[in-house]
N, C-alpha and C positions, 0 to 999 in steps of 0.2 A: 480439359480443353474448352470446354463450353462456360466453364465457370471463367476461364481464362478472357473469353471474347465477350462475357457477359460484362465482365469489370471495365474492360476497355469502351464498350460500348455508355458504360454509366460512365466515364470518367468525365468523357465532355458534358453530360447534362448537369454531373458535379461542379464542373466549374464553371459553366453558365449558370447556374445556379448562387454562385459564390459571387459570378462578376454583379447578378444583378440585384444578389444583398447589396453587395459594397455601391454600388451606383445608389439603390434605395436610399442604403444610407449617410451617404455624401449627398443626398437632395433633401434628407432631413434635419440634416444638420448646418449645414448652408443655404438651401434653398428657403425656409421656412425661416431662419434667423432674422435673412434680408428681410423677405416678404412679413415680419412680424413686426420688424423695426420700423419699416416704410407704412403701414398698414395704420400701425399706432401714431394716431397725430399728435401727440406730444411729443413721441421718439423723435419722430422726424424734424419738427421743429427745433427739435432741441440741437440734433446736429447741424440744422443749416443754420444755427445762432452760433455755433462753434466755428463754421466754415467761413460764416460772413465775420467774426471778429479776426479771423488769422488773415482773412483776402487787406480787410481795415487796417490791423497791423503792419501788414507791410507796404500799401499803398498811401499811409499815414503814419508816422514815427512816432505823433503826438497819442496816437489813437489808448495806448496803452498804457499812458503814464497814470498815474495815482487819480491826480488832478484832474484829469477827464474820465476816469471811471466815474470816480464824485458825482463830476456835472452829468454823465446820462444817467448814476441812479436817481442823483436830487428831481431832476429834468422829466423821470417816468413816476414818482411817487404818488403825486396827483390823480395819474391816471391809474397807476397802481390800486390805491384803495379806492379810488370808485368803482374799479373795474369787478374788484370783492362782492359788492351787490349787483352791481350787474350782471355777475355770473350767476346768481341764485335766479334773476329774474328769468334768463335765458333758458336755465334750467327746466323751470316751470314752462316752457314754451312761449314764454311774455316778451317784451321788447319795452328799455325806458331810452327815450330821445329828450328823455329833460333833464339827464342828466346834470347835463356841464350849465343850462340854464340854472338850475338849481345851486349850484357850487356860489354861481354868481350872485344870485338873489341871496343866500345863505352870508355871505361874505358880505357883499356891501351893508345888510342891515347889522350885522355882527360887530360890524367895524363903525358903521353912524351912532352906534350905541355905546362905545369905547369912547366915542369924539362929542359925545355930547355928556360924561362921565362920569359912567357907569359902569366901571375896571372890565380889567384885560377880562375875567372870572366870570364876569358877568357876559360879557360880547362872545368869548366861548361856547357860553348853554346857549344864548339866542342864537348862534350860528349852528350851531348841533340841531335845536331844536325848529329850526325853520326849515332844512335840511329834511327832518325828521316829517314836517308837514307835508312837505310837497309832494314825498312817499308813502302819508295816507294818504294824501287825497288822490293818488294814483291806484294805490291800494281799495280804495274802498270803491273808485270807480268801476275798475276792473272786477273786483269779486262780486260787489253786492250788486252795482248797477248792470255787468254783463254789459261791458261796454267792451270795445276792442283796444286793448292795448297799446297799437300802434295810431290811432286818432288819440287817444285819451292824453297820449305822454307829449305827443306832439303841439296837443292842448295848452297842457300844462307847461311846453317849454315855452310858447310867446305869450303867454302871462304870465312866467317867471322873471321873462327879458322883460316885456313892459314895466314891470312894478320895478325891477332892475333900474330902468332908467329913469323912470319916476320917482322913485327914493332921493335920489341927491340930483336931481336935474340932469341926469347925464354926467356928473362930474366923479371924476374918483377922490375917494380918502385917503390923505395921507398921515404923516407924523403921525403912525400911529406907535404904541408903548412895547418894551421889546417882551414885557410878559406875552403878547399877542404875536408877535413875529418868532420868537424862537422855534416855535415848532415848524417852523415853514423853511426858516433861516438860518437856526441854530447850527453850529457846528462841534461835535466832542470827540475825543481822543485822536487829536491831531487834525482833521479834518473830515471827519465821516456828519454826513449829514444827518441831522437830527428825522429828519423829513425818511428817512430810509428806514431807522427805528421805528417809527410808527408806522412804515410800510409792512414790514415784517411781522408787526405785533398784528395788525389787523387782520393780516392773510394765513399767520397763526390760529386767531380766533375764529375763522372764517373756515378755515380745514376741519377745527376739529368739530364744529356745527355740522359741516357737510357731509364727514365722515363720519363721525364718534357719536351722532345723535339720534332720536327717533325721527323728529325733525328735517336733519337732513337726506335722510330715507324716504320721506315724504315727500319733497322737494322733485326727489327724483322719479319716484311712483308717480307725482301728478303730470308733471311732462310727460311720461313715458306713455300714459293713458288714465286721463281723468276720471273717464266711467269708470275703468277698474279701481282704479285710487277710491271712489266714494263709494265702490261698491265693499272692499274691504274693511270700509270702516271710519278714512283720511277725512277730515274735515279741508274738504278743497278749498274751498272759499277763506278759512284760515289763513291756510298756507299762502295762498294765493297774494292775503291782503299784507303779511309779512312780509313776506322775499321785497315787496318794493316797500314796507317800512326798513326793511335794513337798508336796500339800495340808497336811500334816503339819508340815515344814518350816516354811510359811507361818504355821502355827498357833503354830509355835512363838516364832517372829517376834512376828505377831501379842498372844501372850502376853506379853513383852518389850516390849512398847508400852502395854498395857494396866496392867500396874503403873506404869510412868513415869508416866501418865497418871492414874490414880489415886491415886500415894503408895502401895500397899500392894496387898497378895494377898490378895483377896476371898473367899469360898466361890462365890460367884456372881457373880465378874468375867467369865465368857464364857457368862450365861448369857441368851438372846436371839438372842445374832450367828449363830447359823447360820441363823435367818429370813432376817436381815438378809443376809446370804450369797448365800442363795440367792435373793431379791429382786433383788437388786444385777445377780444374772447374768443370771437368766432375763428381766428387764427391760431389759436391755442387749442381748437379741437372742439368746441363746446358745439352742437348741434345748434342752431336756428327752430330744427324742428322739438326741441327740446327732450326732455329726457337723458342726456348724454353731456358729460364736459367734467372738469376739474378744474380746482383752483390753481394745482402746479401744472397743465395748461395754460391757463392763463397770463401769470407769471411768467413763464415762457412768450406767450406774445406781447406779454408788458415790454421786457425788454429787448426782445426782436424789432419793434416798431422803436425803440429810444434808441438802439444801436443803430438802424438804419438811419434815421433822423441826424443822431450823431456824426456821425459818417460821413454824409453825404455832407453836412455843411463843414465840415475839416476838408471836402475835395472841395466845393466853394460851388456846388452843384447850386442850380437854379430852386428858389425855395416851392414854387408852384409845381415845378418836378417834383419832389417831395410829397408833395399833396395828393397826385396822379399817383404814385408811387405805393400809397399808403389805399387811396382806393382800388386801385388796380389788386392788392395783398386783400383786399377784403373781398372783391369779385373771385378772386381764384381759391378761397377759401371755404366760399360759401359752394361755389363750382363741387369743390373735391365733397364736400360735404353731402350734398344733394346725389350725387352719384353714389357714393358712400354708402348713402340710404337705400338707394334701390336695390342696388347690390345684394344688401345686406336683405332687404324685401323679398328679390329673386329667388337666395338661396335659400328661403323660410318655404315658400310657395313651390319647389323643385318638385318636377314628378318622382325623382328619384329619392328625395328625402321625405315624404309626403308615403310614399307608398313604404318606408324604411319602418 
């Protein structure tokens, strides 16, 4: 009899027992999914890239056809590969604003040098290679001079734009040879932009550095904390001076795509994209405070801000809206980020994890 009332008495703590497994584990398996997806900024970006092309589709019929997929990858490629060095710079905790300065300086002398005739071949390496300058001397600023990154770039972008408009009087170059436009302009199997291809290959090359290398380990050690980086062994100042010789690079690239793409070497062909730039990255999840980001992040805010862009002029939306639109993503970006960090600060500093 007593074992009888003993059972009955366990039955309900057995199955309170049972209900509050099953609750536990419907909050582990849905609760944490969300909260892991939403948590992850690339997850999340990635689905509201999915959410904002289906709302596009069908508030725009055009939105989805072949022929405008084209124009927003052609349309992001630019910003695409520069955005590749700009993420490493970010990385490191750095910041370049001379970017899109750079693109332009990079391009109009690239192109004056094609025009005055010295082949497509040749205006390529001085476009790479001028590219390539503006990212040491941003580089060697920053490492060896101990200068701050955000004067130095900002520096370097109105003497990039000056010598920009100084070069050809303000005027742009045209008829230029299509050996120099295809990579900007080209189009192969059926319609796929040449300019995509080179997006692709670059953010290829750029992954497996960031992942696959000692290199990109470094990158990330230095942002994450400098002392400890040079206390392990990193050559900071190295690295430092790199990450904006590749941004450089990138730019120079970048530049190269930007004439194809336009026909001719503008005064103010790169002038914008370092917004765009840095929109693209820090929406993609890359930290400001550095130490933290990827390139398929990135990627994701490459084409997040070219889809939006897209979009909104197929609804015939005001272009200046657009622009609000694009800083406003960069404000709530940087928002979620900074909270992000302290969060992430709090629960290192908890009494209860602290005494754990």
């Amino acid at each position: 009899m007593r074992t009888a009332i003993k059972l009955k008495e366990a039955e309900p703590s057995s199955i309170d027992r049972e209900g509050r497994s099953a609750a536990r584990e419907e909050r582990l398996t849905i609760g944490p999914l969300v909260g892991r997806l939403f948590s992850n900024t690339t997850s999340a970006i990635t689905v509201v890239l999915f959410l904002i092309c289906i709302v596009l589709s069908q508030l725009s019929p055009g939105f989805l056809t072949s022929r405008n997929v084209y124009a927003v990858l052609a349309q992001s490629a630019v910003v695409g590969v520069a955005a590749v060095g700009g993420t490493f710079v970010i990385i490191t905790g750095g910041i370049d604003l001379s970017v899109g300065a750079a693109i332009g300086f990079a391009a109009m002398l690239g192109a004056l040098s094609v025009q005055h005739g010295y082949g497509a071949m040749s205006g390529i390496l001085l476009t790479l290679l001028i590219g390539m300058g503006v990212g040491a001397v941003n580089g060697l600023s920053v490492a060896a001079l101990r200068l701050t990154p955000f004067i130095v770039t900002l520096a370097t972008m109105g003497m990039a734009q000056g010598l920009t408009l100084q070069a050809n009087a303000g005027q742009s170059v045209y008829n230029l040879p299509p050996a120099l436009t295809i990579f900007g302009g080209g189009r192969i199997f059926g319609g796929l932009p040449i300019s995509v291809i080179v997006t692709v290959v670059v953010f290829i090359i750029g992954e497996i550095l960031l992942k696959r290398t000692a290199f990109g380990k470094s990158v990330y050690a230095v942002g994450g904390n400098r002392e400890a980086a040079r206390l392990a062994g990193i050559d900071v100042n190295r690295v430092t001076f790199l990450v904006y010789l590749l941004a450089g690079v990138c730019a120079g690239i970048a530049a190269i795509l930007t004439v194809g793409r336009v026909g001719a070497a503008t005064p103010t062909g790169g002038a914008g994209v370092e917004l765009r730039v840095i929109a693209a990255i820090v929406i993609g999840g890359t930290s400001l405070f550095g130490g933290k980001g990827s390139l398929w992040g990135t990627l994701v805010g490459v084409l997040l801000i070219g889809v939006i862009n897209n979009g909104l002029t197929l609804l015939n939306v005001d272009p200046f809206l657009v622009q609000f639109m694009q800083s406003a993503l960069i404000f709530i970006a940087v928002l979620f980020d900074a909270l992000n960090t302290r969060r992430i600060a709090g629960r290192r500093l908890s009494p209860s994890r602290t005494a754990s």
